[in-house]
C-alpha positions, 0 to 999 in steps of 0.5 A: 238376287237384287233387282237391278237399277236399270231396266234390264230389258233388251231391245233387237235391232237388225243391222244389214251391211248392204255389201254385195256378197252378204245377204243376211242380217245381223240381230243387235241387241241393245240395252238403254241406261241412263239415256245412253245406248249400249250393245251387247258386245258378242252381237256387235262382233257378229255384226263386225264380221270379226271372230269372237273375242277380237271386240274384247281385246280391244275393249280391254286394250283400247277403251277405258273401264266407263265405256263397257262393262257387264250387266245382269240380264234376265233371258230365257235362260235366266239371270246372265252376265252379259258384256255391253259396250256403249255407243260411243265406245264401239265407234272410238274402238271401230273407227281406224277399221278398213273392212267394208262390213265395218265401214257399214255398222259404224255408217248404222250407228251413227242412225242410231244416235 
């Protein structure tokens, strides 16, 4: 397989919602490209609150094609294919949300840019 031009390394950072009611955090795991951020977007829904495949339609509705996409990442699996969305992406799909989870992971992104 041809190696990739990014660094197909994943970084885990923990988001905790802070809302009464949740006790637990969620694991993000994010891969830098190009100097810019980008999220696994299964983590990103988990950490929503939304169910899965709810970040997908709106990715594929909502964003144009540079602000997500796929990436070959090597896990303890081996080679997947796994969907990122990048930064700034996930906060122009979230911003029209009401849910307090919601409210929280974008108030969590916006300390990672």
């Amino acid at each position: 397989m041809k190696k990739p031009d990014y660094d197909p390394t994943l970084t885990v950072l923990n988001f905790n919602p802070q809302i009464k009611g949740i006790s637990r955090y969620f694991p993000v795991r994010v891969l830098r490209w190009e100097g810019s951020l980008w999220l696994l977007s299964k983590d990103a829904e988990a950490a929503l609150g939304w169910s899965y495949g709810t970040l997908t339609a709106h990715l594929s509705t909502r964003l144009p094609g540079y602000a997500w996409g796929y990436a070959n990442i090597l896990t303890e699996r081996g080679w997947e294919l796994l969907r990122f969305v990048s930064l700034a992406g996930l906060k122009a799909t979230i911003t029209r949300t009401r849910e307090r989870q919601s409210w929280a992971f974008r108030r969590w992104l916006d300390t990672l840019a």
